[in-house]
C-alpha positions as CSV (number, residue, x, y, z in Angstrom):
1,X,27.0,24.2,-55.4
2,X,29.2,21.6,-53.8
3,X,29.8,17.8,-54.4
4,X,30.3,15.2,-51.4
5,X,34.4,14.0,-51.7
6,X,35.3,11.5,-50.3
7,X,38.9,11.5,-52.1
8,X,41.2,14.1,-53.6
9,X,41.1,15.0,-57.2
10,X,44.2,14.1,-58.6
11,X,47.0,15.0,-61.6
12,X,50.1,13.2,-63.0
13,X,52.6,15.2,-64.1
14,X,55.3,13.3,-67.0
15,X,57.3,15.4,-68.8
16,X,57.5,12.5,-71.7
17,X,54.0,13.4,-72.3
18,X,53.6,16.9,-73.9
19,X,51.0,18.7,-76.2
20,X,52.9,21.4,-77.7
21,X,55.4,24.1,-77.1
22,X,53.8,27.7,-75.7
23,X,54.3,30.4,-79.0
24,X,54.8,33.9,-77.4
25,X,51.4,34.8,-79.7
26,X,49.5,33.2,-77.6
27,X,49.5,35.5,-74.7
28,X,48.4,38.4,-77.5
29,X,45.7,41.4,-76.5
30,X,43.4,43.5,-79.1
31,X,43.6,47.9,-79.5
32,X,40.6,49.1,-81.3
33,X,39.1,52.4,-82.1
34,X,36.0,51.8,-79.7
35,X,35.0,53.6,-76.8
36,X,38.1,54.5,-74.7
37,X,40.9,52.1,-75.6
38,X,43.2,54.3,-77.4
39,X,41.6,57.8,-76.2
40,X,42.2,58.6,-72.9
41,X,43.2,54.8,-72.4
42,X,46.8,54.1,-74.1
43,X,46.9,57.6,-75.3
44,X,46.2,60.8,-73.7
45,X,48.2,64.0,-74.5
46,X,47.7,66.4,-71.3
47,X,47.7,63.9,-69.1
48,X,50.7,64.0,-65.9
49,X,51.8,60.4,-67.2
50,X,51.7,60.9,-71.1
51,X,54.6,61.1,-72.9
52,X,55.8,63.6,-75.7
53,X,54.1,61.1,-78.1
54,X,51.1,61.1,-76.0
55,X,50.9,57.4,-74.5
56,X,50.4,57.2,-71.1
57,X,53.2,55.7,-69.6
58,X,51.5,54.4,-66.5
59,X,49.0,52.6,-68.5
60,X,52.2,51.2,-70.5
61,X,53.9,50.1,-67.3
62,X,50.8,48.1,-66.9
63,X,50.7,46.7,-69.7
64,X,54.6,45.7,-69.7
65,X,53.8,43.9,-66.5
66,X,50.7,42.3,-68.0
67,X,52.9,40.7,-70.4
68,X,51.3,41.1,-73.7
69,X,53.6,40.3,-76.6
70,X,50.8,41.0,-80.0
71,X,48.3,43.7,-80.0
72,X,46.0,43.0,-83.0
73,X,44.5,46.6,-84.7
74,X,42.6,49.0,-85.5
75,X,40.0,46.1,-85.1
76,X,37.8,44.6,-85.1
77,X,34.3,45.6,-86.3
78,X,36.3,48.9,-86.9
79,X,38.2,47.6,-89.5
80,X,35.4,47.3,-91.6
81,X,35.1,51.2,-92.3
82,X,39.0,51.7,-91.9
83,X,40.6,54.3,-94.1
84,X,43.9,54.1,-93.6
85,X,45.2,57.4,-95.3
86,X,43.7,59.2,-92.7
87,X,45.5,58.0,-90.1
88,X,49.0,58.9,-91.4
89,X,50.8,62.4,-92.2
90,X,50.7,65.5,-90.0
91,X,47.7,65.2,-87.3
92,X,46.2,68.6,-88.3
93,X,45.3,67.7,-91.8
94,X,44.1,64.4,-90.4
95,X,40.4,64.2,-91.4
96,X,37.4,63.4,-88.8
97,X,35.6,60.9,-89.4
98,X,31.7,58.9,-88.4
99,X,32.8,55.6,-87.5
100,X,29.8,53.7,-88.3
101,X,30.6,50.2,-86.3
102,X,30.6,52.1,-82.9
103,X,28.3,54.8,-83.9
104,X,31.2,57.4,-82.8
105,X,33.5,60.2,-84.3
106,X,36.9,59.2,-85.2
107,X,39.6,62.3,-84.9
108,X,42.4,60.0,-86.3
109,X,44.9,61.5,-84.2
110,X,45.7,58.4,-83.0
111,X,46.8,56.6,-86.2
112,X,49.4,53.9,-87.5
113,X,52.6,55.8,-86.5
114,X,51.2,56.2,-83.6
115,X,50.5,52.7,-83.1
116,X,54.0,51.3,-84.0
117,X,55.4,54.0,-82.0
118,X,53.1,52.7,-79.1
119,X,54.2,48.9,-79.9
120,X,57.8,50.1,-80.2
121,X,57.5,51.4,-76.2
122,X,56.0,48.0,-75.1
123,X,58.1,45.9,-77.1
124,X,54.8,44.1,-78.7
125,X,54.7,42.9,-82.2
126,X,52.0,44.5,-84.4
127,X,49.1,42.4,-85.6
128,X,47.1,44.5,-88.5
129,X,43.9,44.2,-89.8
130,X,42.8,44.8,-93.5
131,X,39.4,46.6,-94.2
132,X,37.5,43.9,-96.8
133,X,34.8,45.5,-96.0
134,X,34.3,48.6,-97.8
135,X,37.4,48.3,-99.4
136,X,39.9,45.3,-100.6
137,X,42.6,44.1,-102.5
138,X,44.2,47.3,-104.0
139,X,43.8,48.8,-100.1
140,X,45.5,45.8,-98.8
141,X,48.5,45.9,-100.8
142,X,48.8,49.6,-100.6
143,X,48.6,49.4,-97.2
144,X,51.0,46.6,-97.2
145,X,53.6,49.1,-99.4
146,X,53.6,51.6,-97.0
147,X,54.4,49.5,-93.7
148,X,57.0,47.1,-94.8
149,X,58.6,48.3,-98.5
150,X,61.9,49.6,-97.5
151,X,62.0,52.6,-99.9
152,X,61.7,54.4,-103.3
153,X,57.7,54.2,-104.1
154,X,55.6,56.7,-103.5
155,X,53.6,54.9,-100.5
156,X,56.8,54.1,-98.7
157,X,59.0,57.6,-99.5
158,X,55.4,58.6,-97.7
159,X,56.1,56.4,-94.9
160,X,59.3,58.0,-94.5
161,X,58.1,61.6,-95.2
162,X,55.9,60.9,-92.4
163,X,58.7,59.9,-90.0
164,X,59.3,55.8,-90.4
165,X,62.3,55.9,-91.7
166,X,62.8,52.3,-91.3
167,X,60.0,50.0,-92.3
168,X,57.4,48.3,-89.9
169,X,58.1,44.9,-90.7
170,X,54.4,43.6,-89.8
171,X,54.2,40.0,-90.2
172,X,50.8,38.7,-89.4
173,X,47.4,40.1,-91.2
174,X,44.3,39.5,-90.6
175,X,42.0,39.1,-93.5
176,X,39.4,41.8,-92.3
177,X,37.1,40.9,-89.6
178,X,33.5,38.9,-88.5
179,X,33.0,39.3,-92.2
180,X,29.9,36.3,-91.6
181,X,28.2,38.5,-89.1
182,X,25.4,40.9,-90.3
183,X,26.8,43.8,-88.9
184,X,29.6,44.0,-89.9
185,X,29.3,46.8,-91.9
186,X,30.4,45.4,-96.0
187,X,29.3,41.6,-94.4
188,X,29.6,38.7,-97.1
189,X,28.5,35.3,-97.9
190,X,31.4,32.5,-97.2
191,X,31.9,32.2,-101.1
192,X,32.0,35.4,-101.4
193,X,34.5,36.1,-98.5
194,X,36.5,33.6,-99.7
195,X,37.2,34.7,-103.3
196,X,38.1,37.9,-101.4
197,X,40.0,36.7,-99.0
198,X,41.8,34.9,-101.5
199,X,43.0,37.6,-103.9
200,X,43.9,39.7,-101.2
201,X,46.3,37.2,-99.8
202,X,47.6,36.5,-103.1
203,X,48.1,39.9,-104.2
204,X,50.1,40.8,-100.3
205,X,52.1,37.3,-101.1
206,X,53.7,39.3,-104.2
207,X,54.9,42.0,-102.4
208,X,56.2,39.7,-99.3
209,X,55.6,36.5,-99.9
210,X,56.7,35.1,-96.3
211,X,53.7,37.1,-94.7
212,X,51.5,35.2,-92.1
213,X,48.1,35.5,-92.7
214,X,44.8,34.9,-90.5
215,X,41.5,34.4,-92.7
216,X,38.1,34.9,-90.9
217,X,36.8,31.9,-89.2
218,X,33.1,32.4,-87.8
219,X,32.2,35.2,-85.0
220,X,31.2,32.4,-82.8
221,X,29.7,29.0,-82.4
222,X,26.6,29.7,-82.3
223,X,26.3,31.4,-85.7
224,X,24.1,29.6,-87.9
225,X,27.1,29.5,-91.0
226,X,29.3,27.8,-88.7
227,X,31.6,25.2,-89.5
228,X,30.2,25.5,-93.2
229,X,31.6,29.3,-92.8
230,X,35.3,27.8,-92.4
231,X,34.8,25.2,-94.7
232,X,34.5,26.9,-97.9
233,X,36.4,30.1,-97.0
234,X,38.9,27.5,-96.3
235,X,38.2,25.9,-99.9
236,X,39.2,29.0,-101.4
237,X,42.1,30.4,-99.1
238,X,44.2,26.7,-97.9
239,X,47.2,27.5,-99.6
240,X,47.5,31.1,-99.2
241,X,46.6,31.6,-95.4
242,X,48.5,30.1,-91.9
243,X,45.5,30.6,-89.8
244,X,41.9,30.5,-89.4
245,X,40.3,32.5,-86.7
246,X,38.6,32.2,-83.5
247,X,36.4,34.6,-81.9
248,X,34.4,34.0,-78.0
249,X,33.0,35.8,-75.6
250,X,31.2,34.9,-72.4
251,X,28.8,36.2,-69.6
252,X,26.9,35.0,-66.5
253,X,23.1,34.5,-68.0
254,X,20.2,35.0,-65.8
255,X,22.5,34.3,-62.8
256,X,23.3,30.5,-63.7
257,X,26.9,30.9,-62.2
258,X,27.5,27.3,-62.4
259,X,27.1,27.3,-66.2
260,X,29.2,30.1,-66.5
261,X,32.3,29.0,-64.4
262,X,32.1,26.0,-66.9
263,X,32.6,28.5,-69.7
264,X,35.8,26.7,-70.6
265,X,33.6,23.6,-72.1
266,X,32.5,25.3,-74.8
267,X,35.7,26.7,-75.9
268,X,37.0,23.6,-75.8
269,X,34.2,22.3,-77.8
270,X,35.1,25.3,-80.4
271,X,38.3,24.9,-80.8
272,X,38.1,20.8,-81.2
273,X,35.4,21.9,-83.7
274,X,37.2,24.2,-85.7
275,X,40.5,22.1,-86.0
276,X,37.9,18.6,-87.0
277,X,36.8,21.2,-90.1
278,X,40.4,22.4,-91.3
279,X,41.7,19.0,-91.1
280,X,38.8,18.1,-93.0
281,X,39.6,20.0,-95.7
282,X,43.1,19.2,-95.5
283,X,42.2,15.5,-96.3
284,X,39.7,16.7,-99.0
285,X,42.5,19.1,-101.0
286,X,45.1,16.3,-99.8
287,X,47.5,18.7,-98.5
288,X,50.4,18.4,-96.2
289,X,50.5,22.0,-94.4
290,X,48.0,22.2,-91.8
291,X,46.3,25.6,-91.0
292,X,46.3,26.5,-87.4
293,X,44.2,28.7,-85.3
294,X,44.5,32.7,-84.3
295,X,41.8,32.8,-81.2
296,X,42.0,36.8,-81.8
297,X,39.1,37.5,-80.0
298,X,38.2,36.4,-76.3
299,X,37.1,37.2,-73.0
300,X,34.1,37.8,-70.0
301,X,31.9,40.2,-72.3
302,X,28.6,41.3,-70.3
303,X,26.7,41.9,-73.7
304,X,23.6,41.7,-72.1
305,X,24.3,44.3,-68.9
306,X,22.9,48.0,-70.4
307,X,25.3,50.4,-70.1
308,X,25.5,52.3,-67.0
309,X,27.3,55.6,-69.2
310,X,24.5,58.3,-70.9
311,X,26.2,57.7,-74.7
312,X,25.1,59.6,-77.6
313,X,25.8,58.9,-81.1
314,X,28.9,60.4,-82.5
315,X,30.3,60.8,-79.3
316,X,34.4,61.0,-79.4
317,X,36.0,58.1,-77.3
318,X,32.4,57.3,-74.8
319,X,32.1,55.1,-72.0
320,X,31.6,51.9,-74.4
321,X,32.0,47.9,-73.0
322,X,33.3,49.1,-69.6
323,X,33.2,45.8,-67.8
324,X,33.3,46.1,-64.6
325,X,35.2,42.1,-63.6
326,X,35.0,40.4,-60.4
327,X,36.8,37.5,-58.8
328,X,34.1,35.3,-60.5
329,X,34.8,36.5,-63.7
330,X,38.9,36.3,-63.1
331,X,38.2,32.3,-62.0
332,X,36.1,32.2,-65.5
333,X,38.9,34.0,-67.6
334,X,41.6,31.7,-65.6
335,X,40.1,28.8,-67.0
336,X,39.6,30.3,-70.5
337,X,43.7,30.9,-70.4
338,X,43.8,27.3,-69.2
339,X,41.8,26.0,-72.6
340,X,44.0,27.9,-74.8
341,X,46.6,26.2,-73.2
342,X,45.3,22.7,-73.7
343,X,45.2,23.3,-77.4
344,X,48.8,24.9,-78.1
345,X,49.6,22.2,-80.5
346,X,46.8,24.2,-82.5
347,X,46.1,27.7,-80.9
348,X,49.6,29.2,-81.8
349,X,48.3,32.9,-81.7
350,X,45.3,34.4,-79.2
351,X,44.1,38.1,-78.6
352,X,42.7,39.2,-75.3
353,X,40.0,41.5,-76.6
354,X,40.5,44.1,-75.7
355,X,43.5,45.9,-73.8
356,X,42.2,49.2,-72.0
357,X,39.5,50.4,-71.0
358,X,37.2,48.3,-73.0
359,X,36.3,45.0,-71.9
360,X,39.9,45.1,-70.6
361,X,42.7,43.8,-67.7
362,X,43.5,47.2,-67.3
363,X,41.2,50.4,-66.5
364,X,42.0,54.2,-66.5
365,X,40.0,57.2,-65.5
366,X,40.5,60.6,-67.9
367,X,43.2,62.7,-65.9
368,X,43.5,60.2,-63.6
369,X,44.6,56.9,-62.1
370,X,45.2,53.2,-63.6
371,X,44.7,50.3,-62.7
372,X,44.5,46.4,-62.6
373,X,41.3,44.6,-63.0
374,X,40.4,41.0,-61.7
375,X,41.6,39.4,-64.7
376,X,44.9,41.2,-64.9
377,X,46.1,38.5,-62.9
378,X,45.5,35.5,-63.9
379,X,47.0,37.0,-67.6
380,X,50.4,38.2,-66.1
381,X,51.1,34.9,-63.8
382,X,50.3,33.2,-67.1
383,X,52.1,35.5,-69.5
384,X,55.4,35.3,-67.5
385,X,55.4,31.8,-66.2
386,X,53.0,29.5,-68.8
387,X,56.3,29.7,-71.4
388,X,57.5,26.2,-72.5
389,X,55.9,23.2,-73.4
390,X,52.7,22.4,-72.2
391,X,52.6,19.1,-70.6
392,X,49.3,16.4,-71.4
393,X,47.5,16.8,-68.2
394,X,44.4,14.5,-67.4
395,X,42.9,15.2,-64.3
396,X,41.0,12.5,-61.7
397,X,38.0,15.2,-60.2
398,X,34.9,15.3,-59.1
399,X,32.2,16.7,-61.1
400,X,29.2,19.3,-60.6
401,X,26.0,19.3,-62.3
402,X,25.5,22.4,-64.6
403,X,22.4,23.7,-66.4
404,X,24.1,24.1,-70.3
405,X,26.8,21.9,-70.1
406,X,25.6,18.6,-67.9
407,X,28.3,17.4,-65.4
408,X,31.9,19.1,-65.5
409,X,34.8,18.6,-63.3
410,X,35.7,20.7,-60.8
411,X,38.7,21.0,-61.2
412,X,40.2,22.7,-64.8
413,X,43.8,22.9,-65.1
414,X,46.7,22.4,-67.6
415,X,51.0,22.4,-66.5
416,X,53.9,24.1,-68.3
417,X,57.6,22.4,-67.9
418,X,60.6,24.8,-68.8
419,X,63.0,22.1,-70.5
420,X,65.9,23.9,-69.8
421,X,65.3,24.2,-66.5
422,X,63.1,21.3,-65.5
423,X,60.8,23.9,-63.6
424,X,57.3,23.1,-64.4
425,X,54.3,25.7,-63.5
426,X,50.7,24.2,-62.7
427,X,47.7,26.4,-63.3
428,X,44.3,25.1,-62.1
429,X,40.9,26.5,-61.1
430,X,38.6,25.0,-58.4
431,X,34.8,25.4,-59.7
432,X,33.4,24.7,-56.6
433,X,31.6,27.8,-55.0
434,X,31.2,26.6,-51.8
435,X,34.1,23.7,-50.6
436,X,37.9,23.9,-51.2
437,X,39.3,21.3,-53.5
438,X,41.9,19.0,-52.2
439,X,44.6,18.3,-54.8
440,X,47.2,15.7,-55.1
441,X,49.7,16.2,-57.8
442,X,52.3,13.0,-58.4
443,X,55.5,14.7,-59.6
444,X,56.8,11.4,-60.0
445,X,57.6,12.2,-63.9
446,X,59.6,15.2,-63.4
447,X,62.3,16.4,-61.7
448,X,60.8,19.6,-60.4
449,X,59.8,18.8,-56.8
450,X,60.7,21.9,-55.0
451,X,57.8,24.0,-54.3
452,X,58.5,28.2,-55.3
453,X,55.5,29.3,-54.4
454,X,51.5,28.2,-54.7
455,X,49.3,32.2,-55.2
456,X,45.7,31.8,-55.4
457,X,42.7,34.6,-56.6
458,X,40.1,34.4,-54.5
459,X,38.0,36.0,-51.9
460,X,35.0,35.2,-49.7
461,X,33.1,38.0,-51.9
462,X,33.0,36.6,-55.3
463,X,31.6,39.6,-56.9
464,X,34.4,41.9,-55.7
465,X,36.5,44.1,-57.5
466,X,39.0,46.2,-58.0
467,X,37.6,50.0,-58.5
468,X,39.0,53.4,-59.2
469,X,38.2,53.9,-55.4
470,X,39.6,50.5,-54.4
471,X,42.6,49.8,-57.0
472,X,44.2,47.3,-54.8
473,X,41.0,45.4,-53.2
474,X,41.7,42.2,-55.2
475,X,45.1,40.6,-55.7
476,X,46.7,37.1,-55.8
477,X,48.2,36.3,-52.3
478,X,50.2,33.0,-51.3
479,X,48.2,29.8,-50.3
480,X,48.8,28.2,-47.1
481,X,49.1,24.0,-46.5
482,X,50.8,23.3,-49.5
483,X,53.3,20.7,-49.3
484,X,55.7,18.7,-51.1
485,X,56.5,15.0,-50.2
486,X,57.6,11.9,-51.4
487,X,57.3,13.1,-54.5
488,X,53.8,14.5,-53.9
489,X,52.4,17.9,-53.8
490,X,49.2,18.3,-51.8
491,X,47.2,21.1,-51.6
492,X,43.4,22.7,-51.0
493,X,42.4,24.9,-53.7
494,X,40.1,27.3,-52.1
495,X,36.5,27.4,-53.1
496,X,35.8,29.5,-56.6
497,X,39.7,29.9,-57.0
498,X,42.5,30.5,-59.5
499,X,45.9,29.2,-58.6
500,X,49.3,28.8,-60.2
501,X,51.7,26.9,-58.5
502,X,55.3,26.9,-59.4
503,X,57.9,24.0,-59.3
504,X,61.2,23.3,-59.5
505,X,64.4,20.9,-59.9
506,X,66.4,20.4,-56.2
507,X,69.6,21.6,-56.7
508,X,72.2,19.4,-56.8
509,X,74.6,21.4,-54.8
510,X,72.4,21.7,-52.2
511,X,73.0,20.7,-48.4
């Protein structure tokens, strides 16, 4: 795929023109009890790296550097079956259990203390789940009690019995999970799911009534409820809940890689979607507080690949979602980041799905080595340097013609500006699988003309990878021919790419 050019594509950069400021929520990732994200992923006693507590502290190194700053748990379709007595007290009367959503056997060993012990080491906030699906209100709020009332109950002398002497302080619920998808084990109509929903968050508002809480949007676009889904669980739940969330996931299908590099259309066309409905019934309740989105679930997800691990039910911790991601996939989940982005006046709060192992930046072998998949990158660059106010970026590019999605530009990117500073980071992904992109950016409404530094993923294999074998085979490197000049930065983006280029102020006392 490759268009004739007979100009560059093209970006103005104006700091007067901004969409929203960056929350550090957005750059989020998801820990669930499936497969091998908490065992032998984050946690693994025995192991050279672990801890006294267990965590791996490799795998936690990584995921400092990654940059996460939420980790939404225990899930996810999990959640569903979650008991969370079992989880807390002295691990050897801990019961084991069948989780039924991931046909696997849960020890427990890894439980809530052990997760805000694990989000205490990589200074993340906690993002918890409630289980409306076999269980509900009374659950939530006892649940609730234990985490965050200080002392003097019983469920929060237990807390302290079991060695948090100082409450958690969790802020942000989520409402269960999927609860419109038919397998999600205790699944609901919307009305029904609503009431729920509703009682629950009224019921957690008495006992801390500055909570923030995330009600369950649809599983996906494509679900048949959709948009009515939000609608009514909306009708029910306005006033009580902050957020409605998003869930996406996408894959190459039957090798249309054009389609798939334009994943990014669809999420756009999701999130429009889903703010259109809550500002509809906003206008229809005639309220003044607008809800805005948690996009707690996203990523490449081959669905459709069979697994390549023998897994038998009731297996502890298998080999479960272990995506396997290439530079394709990282140029995909680039431009994913770079949607998001777009839309931080409404997507305050995002989770990668999922952390470790599963689906996941970051890959570990049992007793062995960790390391950084394909899409660690793009995550980190954005994590560290995509903080500040996202700038109103409308870019002059070439299209492509795909099979779902009809003609889409080449070029996808969004820009960051750092008021304090004036430095301004642009991120930006060339679709084109064949030809480089040329790119002129006019700085000529900001002050940051100073080039830092222009890195680019890519490779002249697009279905590498980074491997236990080959940790290191794919990583961002510096571009070459980028220039700044008359306050104009031109570039090539190299065919299939992600690139983040950063910018800044000239300093005034300089020669």
């Amino acid at each position: 795929m490759s268009a004739p050019r007979t100009a560059p594509s093209r970006l103005v950069l104006d700091t007067a023109f901004g969409v929203g400021t960056v929350q550090p929520r957005l750059y989020g990732s998801f820990v669930e009890h499936l497969g091998r994200c908490v065992y032998t992923g984050i946690y693994e006693p025995g192991h050279s790296a672990a801890g006294a507590d267990g965590l791996r502290q490799d795998v936690l190194a990584l995921i400092r550097e990654l940059g996460v700053t939420t980790v939404r748990y225990p899930g996810g379709n999990f959640v569903s079956g979650y008991r969370w007595e079992d989880t807390v007290g002295p691990r050897e009367q801990r019961p084991v259990r069948l989780d039924l959503a991931w046909r696997s056997t849960e020890t427990n060993e890894f439980g809530l203390g052990e997760f805000m012990d694990f989000c205490a080491e990589t200074g993340t906030e906690p993002m918890m789940a409630v289980n409306l699906g076999t269980r509900g209100v009374e659950d939530a709020v006892r649940l609730l009690e234990y985490c965050n009332h200080a002392a003097g109950t019983e469920l929060s002398d237990r807390r302290i019995a079991h060695g948090g002497k100082e409450p958690y302080g969790i802020r942000m619920w989520c409402l269960g999970n999927e609860m419109d998808g038919a397998w999600q084990i205790g699944h609901k109509t919307a009305e029904e799911y609503g009431r729920l929903a509703a009682e629950t968050a009224r019921a957690m508002r008495m006992i801390q009534p500055d909570l923030e809480l995330v009600a369950c949007g649809s599983s996906g676009s494509g679900m048949d409820t959709f948009a009515a889904w939000e609608s009514t669980v909306l009708e029910h739940t306005y006033d009580l809940v902050d957020y409605v969330s998003l869930h996406a996931y996408y894959e190459e299908i039957d090798g249309d890689r054009d389609s798939f590099l334009a994943s990014a259309v669809d999420m756009e066309h999701f999130i429009e979607s889903v703010v259109a409905t809550c500002d509809h019934v906003r206008a229809r309740l005639k309220r003044e507080k607008r809800i805005n989105l948690s996009f707690d679930e996203w990523n490449v997800w081959y669905q459709k690949r069979p697994n390549p691990h023998h897994v038998e039910d009731w297996q502890q911790a298998p080999r479960l979602l272990e995506d396997v991601y290439t530079v394709t996939d990282a140029v995909v989940f680039g431009s994913l980041l770079i949607t998001l982005l777009r839309h931080a006046d409404r997507v305050t709060s995002a989770s990668l799905a999922q952390l470790v192992n599963v689906i996941a930046p970051i890959m570990t072998e049992p007793g062995g080595a960790a390391w950084r998949q394909t899409t660690f990158f793009p995550f980190a660059q954005a994590s560290r340097y995509g903080r500040g106010r996202v700038l109103r970026v409308e870019a002059d590019s070439p299209t492509y013609a795909t099979a779902r999605f009809g003609e889409v530009p080449l070029l996808h990117s969004t820009a960051v500006t750092d008021d304090g500073t004036g430095a301004v980071t642009v991120f930006a992904v060339n679709r084109d699988r064949a030809a480089a992109l040329p790119l002129e950016i006019d700085l000529r409404g900001t002050d940051a003309h100073t080039l830092v530094e222009h890195l680019v993923l890519a490779d002249t294999d697009p279905d590498a990878g980074n491997s236990l074998e080959h940790p290191e085979r794919v990583a961002p490197r510096p571009a070459t021919g980028t220039t700044v000049s008359g306050g104009v930065l031109r570039t090539e983006l190299e065919p299939m790419s992600w690139n983040m280029i950063r910018l800044t102020p000239r300093r005034t006392d300089a020669p």
